[in-house]
Chimera marker file (.cmm) of the C-alpha trace (Angstrom):
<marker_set name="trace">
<marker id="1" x="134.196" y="78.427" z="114.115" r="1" g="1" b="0" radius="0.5"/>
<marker id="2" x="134.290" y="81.966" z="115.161" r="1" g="1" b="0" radius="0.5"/>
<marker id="3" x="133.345" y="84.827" z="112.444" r="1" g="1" b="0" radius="0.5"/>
<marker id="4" x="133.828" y="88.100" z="113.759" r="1" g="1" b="0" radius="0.5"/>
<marker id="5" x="132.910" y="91.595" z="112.158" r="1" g="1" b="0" radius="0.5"/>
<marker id="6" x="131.829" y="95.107" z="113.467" r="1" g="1" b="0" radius="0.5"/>
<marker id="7" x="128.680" y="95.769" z="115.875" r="1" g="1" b="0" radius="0.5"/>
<marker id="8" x="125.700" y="97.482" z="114.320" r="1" g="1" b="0" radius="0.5"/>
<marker id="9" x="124.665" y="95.424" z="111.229" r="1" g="1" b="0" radius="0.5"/>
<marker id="10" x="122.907" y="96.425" z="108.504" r="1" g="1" b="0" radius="0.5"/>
<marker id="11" x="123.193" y="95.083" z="104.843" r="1" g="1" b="0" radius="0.5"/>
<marker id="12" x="126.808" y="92.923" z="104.445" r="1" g="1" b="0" radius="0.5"/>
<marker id="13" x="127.007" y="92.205" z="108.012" r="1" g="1" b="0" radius="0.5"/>
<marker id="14" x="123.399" y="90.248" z="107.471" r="1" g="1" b="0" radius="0.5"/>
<marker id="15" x="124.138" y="89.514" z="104.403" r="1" g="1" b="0" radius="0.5"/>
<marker id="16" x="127.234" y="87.833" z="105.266" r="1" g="1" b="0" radius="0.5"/>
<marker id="17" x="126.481" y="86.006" z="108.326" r="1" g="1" b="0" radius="0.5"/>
<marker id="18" x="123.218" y="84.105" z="106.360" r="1" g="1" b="0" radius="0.5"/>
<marker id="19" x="125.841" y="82.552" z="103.472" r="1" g="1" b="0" radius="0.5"/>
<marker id="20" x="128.551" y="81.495" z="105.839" r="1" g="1" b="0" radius="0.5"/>
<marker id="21" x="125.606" y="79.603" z="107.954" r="1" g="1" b="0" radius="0.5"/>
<marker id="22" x="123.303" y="78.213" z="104.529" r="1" g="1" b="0" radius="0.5"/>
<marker id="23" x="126.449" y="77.037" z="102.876" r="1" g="1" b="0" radius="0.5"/>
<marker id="24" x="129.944" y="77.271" z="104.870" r="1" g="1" b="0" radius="0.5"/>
<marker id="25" x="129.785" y="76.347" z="108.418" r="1" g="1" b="0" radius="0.5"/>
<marker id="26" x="126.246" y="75.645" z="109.530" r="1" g="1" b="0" radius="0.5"/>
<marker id="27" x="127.982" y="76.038" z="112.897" r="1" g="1" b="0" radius="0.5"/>
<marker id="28" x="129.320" y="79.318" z="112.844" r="1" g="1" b="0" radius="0.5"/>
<marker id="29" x="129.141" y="81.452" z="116.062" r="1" g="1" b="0" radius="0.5"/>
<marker id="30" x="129.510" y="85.264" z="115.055" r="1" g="1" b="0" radius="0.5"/>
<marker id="31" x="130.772" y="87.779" z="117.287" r="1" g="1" b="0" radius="0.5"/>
<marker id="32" x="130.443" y="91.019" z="117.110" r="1" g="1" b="0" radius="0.5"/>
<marker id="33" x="132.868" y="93.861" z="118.006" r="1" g="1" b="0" radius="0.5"/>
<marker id="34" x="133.242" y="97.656" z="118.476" r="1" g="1" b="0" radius="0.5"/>
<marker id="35" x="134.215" y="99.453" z="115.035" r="1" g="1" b="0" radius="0.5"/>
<marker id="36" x="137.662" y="100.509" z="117.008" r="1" g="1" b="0" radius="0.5"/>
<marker id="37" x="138.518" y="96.900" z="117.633" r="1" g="1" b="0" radius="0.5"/>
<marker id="38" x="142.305" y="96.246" z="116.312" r="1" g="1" b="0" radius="0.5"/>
<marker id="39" x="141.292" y="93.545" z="113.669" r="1" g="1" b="0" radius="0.5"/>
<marker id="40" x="144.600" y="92.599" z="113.108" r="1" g="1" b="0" radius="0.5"/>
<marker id="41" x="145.045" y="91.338" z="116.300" r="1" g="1" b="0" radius="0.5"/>
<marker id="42" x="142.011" y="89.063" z="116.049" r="1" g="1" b="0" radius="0.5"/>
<marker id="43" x="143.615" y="85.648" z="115.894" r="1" g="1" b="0" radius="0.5"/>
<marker id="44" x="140.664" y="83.190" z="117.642" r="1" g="1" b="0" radius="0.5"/>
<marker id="45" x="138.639" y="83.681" z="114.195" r="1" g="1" b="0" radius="0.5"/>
<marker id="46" x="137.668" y="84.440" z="110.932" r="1" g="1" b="0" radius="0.5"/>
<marker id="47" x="137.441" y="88.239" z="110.500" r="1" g="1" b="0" radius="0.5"/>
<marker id="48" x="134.847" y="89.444" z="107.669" r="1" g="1" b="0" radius="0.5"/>
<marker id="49" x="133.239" y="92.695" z="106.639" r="1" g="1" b="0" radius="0.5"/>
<marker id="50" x="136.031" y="95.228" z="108.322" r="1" g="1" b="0" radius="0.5"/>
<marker id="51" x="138.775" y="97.662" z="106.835" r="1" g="1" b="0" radius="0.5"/>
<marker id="52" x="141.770" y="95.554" z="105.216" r="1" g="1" b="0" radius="0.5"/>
<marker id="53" x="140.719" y="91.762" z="105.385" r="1" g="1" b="0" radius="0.5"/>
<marker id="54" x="140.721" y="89.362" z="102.652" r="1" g="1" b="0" radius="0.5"/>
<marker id="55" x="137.036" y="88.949" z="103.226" r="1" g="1" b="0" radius="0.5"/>
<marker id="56" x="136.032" y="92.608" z="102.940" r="1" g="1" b="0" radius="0.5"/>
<marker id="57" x="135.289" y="94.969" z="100.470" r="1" g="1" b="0" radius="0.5"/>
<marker id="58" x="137.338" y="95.485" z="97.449" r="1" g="1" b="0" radius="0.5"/>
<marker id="59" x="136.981" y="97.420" z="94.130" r="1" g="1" b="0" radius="0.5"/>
<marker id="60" x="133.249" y="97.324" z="93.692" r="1" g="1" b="0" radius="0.5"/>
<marker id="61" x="132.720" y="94.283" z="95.644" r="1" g="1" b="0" radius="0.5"/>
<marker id="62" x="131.502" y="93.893" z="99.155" r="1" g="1" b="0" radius="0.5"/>
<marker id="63" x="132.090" y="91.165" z="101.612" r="1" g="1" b="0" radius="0.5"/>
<marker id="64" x="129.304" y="89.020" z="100.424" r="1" g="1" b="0" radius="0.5"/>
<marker id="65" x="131.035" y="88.307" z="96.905" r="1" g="1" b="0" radius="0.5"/>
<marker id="66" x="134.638" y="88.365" z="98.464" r="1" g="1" b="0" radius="0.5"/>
<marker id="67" x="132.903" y="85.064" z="100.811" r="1" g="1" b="0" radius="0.5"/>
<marker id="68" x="131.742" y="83.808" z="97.003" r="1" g="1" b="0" radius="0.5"/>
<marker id="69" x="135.046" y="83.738" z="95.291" r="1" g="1" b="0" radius="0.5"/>
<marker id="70" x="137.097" y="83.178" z="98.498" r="1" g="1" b="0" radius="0.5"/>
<marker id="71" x="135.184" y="79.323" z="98.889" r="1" g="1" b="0" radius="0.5"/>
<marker id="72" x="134.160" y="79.052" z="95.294" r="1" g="1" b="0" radius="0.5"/>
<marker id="73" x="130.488" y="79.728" z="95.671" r="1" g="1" b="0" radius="0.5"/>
<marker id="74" x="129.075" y="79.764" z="91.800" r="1" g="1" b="0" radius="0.5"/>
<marker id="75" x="125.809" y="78.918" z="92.245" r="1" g="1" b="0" radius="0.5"/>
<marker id="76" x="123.762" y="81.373" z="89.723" r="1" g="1" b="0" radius="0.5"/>
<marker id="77" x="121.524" y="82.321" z="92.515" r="1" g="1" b="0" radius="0.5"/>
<marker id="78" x="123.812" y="83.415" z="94.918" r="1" g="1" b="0" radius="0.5"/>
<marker id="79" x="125.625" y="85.648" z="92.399" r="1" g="1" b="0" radius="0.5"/>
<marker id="80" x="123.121" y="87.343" z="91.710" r="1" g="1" b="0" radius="0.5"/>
<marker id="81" x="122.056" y="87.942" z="95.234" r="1" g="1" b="0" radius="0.5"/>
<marker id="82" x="125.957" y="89.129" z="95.118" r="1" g="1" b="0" radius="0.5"/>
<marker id="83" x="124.897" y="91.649" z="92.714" r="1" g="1" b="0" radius="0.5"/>
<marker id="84" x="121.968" y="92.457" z="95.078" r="1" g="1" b="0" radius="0.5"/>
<marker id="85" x="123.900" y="93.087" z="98.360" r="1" g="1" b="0" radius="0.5"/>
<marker id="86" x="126.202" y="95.230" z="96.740" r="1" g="1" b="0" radius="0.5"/>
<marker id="87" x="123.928" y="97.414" z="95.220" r="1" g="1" b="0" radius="0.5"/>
<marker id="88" x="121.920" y="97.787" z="98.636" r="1" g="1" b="0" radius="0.5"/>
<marker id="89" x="125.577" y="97.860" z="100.616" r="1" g="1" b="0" radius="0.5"/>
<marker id="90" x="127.427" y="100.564" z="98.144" r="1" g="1" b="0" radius="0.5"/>
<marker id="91" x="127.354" y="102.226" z="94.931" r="1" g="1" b="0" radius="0.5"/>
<marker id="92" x="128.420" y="100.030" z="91.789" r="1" g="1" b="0" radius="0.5"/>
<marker id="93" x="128.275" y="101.624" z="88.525" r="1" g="1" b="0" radius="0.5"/>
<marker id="94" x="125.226" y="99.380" z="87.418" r="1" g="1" b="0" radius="0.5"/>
<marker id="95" x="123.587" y="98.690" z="90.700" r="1" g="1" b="0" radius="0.5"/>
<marker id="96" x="120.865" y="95.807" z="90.852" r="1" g="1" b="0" radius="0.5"/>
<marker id="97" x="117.092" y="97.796" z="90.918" r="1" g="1" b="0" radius="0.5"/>
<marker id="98" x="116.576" y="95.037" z="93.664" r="1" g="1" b="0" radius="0.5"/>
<marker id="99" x="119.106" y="96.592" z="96.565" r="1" g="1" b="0" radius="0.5"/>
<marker id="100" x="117.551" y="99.884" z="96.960" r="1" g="1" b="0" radius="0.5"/>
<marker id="101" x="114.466" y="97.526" z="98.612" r="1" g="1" b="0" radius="0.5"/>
<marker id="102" x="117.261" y="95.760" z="100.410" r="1" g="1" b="0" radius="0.5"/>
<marker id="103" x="118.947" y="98.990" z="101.759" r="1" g="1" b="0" radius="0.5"/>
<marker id="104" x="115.365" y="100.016" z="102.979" r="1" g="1" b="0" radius="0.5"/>
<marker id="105" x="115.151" y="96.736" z="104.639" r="1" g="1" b="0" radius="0.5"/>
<marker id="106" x="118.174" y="96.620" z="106.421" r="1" g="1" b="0" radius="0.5"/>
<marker id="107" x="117.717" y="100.396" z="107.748" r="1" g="1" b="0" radius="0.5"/>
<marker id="108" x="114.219" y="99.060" z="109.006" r="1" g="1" b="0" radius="0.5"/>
<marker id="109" x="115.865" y="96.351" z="110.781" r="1" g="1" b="0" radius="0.5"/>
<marker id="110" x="118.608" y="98.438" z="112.126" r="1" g="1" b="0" radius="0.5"/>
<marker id="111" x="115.971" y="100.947" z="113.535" r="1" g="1" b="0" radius="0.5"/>
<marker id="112" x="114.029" y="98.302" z="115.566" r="1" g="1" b="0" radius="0.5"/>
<marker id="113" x="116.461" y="98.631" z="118.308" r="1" g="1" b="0" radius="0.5"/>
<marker id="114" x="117.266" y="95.000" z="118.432" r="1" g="1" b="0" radius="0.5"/>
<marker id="115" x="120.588" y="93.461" z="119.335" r="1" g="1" b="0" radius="0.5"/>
<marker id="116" x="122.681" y="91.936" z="116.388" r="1" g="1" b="0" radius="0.5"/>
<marker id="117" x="121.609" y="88.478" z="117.055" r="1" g="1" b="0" radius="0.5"/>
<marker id="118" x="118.086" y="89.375" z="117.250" r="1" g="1" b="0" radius="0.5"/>
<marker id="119" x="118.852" y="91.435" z="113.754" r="1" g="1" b="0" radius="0.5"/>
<marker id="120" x="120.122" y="88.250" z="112.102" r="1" g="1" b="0" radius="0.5"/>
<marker id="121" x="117.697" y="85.996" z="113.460" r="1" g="1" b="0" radius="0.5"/>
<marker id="122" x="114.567" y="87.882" z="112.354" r="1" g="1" b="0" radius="0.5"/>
<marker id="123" x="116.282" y="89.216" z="108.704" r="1" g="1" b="0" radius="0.5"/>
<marker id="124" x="117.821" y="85.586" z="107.804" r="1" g="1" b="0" radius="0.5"/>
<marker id="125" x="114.039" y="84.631" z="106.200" r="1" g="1" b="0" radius="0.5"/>
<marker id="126" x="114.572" y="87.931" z="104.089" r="1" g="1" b="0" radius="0.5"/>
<marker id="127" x="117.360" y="86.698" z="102.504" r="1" g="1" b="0" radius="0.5"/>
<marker id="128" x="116.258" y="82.532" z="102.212" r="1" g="1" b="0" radius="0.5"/>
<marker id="129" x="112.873" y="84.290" z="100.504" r="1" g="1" b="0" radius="0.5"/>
<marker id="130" x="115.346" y="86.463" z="98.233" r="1" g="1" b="0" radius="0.5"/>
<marker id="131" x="117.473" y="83.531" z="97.652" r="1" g="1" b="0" radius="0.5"/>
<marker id="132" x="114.327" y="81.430" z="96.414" r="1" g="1" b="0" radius="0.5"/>
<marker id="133" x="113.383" y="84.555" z="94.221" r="1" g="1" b="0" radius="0.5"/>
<marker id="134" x="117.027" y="84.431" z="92.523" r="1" g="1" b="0" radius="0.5"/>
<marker id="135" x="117.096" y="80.821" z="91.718" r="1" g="1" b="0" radius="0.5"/>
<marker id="136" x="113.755" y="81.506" z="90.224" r="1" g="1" b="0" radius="0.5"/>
<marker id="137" x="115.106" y="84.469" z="87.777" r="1" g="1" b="0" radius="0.5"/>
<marker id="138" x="118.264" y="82.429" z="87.463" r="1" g="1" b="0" radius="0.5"/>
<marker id="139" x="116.414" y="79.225" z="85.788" r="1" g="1" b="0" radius="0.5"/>
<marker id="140" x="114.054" y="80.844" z="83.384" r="1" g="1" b="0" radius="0.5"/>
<marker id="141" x="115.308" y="81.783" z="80.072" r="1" g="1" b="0" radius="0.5"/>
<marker id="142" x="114.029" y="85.088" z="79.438" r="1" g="1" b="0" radius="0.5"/>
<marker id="143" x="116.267" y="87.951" z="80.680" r="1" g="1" b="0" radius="0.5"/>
<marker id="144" x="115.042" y="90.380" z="83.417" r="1" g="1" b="0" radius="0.5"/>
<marker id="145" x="113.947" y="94.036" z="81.992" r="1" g="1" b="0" radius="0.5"/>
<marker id="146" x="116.789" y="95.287" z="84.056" r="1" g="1" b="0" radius="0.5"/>
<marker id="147" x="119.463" y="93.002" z="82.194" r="1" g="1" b="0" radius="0.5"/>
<marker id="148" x="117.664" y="94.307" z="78.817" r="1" g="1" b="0" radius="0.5"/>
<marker id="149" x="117.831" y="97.777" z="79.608" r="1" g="1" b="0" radius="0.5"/>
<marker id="150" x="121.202" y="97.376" z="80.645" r="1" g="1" b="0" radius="0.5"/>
<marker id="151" x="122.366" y="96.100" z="77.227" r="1" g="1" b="0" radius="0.5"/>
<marker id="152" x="120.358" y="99.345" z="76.134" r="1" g="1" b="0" radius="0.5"/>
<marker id="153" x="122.752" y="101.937" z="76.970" r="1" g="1" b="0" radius="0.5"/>
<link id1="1" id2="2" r="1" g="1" b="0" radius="0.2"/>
<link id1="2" id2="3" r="1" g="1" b="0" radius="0.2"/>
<link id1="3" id2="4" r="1" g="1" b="0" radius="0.2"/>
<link id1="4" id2="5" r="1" g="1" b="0" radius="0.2"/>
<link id1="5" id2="6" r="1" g="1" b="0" radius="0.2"/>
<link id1="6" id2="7" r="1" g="1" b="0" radius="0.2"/>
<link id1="7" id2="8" r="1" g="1" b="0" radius="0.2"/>
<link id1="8" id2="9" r="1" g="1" b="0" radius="0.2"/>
<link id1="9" id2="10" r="1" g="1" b="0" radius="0.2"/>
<link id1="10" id2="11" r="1" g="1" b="0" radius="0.2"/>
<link id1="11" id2="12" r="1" g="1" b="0" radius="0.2"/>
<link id1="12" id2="13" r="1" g="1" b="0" radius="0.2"/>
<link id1="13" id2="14" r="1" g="1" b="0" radius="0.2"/>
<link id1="14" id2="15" r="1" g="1" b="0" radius="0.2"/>
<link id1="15" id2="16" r="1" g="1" b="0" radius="0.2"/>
<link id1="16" id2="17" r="1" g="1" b="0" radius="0.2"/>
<link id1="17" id2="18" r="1" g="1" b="0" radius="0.2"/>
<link id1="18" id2="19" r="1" g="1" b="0" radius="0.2"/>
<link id1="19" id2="20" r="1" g="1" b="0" radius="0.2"/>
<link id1="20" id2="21" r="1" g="1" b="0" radius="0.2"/>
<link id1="21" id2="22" r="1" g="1" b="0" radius="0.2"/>
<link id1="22" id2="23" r="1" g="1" b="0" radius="0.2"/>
<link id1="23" id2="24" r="1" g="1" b="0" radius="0.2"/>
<link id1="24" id2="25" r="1" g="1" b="0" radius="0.2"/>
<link id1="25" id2="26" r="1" g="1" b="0" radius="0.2"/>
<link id1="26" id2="27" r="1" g="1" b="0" radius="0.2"/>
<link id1="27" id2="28" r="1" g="1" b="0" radius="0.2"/>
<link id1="28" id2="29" r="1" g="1" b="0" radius="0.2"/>
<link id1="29" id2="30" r="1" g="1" b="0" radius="0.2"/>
<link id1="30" id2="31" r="1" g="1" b="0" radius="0.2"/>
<link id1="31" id2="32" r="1" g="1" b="0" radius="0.2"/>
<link id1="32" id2="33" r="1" g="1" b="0" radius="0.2"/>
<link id1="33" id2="34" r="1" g="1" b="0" radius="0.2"/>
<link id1="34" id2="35" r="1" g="1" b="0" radius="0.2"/>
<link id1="35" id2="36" r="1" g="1" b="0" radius="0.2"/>
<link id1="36" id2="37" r="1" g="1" b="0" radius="0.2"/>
<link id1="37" id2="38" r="1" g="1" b="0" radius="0.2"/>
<link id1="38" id2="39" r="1" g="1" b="0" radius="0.2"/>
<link id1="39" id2="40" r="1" g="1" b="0" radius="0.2"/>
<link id1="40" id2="41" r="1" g="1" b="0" radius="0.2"/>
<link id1="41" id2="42" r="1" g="1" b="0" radius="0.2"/>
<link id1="42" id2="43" r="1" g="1" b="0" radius="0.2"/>
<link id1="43" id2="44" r="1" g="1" b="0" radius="0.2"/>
<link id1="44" id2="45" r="1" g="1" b="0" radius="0.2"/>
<link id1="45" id2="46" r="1" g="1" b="0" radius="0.2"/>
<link id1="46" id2="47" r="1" g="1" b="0" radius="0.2"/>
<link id1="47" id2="48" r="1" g="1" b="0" radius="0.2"/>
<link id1="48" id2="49" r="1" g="1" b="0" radius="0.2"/>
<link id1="49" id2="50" r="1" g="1" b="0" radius="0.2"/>
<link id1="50" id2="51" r="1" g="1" b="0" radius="0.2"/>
<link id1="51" id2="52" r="1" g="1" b="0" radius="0.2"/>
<link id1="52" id2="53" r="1" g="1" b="0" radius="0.2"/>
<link id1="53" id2="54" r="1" g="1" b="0" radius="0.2"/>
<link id1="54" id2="55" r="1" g="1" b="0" radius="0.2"/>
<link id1="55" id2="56" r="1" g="1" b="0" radius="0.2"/>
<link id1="56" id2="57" r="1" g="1" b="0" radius="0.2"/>
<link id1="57" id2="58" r="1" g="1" b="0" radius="0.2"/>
<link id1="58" id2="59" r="1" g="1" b="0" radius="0.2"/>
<link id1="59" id2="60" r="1" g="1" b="0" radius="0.2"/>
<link id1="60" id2="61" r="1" g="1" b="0" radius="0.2"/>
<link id1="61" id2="62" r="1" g="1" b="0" radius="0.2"/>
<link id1="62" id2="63" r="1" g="1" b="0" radius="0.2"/>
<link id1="63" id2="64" r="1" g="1" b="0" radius="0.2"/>
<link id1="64" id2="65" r="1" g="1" b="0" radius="0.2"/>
<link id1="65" id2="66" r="1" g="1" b="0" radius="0.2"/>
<link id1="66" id2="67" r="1" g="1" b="0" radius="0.2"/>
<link id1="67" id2="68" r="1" g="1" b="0" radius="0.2"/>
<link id1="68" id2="69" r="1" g="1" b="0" radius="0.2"/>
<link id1="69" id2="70" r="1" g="1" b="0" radius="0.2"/>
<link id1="70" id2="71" r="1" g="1" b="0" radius="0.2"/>
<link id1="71" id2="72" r="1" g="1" b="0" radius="0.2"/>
<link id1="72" id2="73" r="1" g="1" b="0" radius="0.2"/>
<link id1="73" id2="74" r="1" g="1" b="0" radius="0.2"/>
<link id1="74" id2="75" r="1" g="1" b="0" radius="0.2"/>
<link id1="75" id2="76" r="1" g="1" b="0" radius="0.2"/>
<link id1="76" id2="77" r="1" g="1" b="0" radius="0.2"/>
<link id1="77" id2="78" r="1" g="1" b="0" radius="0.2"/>
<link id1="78" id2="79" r="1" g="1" b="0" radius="0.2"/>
<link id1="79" id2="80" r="1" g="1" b="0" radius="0.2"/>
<link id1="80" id2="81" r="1" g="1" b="0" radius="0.2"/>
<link id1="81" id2="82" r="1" g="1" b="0" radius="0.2"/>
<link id1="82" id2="83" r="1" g="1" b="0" radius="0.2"/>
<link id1="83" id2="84" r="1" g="1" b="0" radius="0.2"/>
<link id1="84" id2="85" r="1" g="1" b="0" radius="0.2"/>
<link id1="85" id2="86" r="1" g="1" b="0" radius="0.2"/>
<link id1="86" id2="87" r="1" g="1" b="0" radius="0.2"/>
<link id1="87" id2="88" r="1" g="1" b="0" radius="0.2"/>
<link id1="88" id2="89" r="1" g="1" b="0" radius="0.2"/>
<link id1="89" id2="90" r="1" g="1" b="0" radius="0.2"/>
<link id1="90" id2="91" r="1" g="1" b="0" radius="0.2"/>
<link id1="91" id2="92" r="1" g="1" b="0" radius="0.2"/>
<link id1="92" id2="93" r="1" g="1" b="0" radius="0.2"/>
<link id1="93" id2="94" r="1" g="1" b="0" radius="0.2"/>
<link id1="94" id2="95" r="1" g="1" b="0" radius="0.2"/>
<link id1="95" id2="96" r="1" g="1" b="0" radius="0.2"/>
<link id1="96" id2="97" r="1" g="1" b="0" radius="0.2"/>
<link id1="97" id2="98" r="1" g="1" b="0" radius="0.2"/>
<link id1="98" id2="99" r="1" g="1" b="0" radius="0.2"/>
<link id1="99" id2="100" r="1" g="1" b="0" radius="0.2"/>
<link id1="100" id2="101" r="1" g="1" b="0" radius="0.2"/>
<link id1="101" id2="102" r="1" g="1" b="0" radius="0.2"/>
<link id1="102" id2="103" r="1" g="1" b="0" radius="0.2"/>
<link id1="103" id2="104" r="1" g="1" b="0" radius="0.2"/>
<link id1="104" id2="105" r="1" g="1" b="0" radius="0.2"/>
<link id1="105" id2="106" r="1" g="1" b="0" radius="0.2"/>
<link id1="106" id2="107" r="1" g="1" b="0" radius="0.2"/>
<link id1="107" id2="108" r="1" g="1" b="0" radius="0.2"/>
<link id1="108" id2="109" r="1" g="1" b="0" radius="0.2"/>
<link id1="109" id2="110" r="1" g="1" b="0" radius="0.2"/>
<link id1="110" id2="111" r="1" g="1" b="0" radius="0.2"/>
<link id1="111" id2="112" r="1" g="1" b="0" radius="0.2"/>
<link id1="112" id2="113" r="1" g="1" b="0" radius="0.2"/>
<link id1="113" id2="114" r="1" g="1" b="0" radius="0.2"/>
<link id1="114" id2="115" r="1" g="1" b="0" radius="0.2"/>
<link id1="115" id2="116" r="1" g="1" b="0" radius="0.2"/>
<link id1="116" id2="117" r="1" g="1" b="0" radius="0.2"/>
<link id1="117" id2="118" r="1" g="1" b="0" radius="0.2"/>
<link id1="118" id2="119" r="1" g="1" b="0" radius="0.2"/>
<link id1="119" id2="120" r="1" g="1" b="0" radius="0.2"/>
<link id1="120" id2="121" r="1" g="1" b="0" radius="0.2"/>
<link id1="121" id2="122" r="1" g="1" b="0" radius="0.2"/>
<link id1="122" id2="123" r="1" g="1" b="0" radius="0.2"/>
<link id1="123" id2="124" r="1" g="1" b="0" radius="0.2"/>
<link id1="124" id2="125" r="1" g="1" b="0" radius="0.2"/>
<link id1="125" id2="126" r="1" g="1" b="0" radius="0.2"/>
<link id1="126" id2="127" r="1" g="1" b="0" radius="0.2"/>
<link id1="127" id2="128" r="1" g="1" b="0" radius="0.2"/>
<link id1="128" id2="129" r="1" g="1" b="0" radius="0.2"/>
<link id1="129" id2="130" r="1" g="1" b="0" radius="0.2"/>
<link id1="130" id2="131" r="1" g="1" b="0" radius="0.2"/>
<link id1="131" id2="132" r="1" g="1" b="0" radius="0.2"/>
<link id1="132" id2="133" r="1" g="1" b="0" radius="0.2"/>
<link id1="133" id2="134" r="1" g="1" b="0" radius="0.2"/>
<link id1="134" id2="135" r="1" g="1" b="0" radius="0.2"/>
<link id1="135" id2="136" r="1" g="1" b="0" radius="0.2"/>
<link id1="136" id2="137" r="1" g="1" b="0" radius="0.2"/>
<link id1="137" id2="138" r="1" g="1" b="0" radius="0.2"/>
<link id1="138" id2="139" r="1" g="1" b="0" radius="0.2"/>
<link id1="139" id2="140" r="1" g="1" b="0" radius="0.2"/>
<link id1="140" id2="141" r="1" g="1" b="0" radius="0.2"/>
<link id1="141" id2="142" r="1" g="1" b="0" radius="0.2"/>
<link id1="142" id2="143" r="1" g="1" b="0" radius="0.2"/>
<link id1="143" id2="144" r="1" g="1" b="0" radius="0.2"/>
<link id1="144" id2="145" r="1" g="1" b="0" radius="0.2"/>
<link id1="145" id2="146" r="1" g="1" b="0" radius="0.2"/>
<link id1="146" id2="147" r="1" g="1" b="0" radius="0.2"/>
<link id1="147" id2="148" r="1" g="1" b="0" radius="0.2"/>
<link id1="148" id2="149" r="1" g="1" b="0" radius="0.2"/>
<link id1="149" id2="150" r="1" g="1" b="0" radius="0.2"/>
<link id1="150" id2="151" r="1" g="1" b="0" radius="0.2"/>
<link id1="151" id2="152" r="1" g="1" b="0" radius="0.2"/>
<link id1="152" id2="153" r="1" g="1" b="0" radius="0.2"/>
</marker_set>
């Protein structure tokens, strides 16, 4: 299947891509399009991560949790990279300490100069490594210090 989204990835548009490969449609082929493209038109794919699509941003969340409730994703882990990718992709009220690392990450990426699917090729490992290190907080018993201090305020 075709996913489609906006040229010049960063954070969700990474992000994004690495789910719908790990644990939709190992066969995905992503395209990537000029931020003028008339997404409405689009009709030879799945659209994601652009203004006014179900799989975009909405309230607080970005396109990475809209792909998590859209095909019932509730693995712990992957929630809480959720919580990660939308702290490093916008501003939530209580963003995750981990995405301002993220953000930097992406914006490193980004300023390589590579092409998209060089981007997502080289940044996938970033996100399997962060993936291990969430099912790792997400089956010990102990909450983080950030989930404390949270609770705190």
């Amino acid at each position: 299947m075709k996913w489609i989204t906006r040229e010049r990835i960063k954070v969700d548009r990474v992000a994004c891509p690495w789910l719908i490969k790990k644990f939709i449609d190992a066969d995905a082929e992503f395209v990537f399009l000029p931020r003028n493209t008339n997404w409405a038109a689009i009709d030879n794919g799945i659209v994601f991560d652009v203004p006014k699509c179900e799989l975009g941003h909405h309230g607080e969340d970005v396109s990475f949790n809209s792909i998590l409730k859209r095909y019932r994703l509730d693995d712990p882990a992957l929630l809480l990279l959720g919580e990660i990718v939308r702290a490093a992709d916008s501003r939530p009220r209580e963003p995750h300490p981990a995405g301002e690392g993220l953000r930097w990450i992406a914006h490193g990426f980004s300023a390589l100069g590579l092409s998209d699917h060089e981007i997502l090729e080289r940044e996938f490992v970033v996100y399997d490594a962060l993936y291990q290190e969430c099912k790792h907080r997400r089956s010990t018993t102990r909450p983080s210090l950030f989930e404390i201090a949270s609770k705190m305020r």
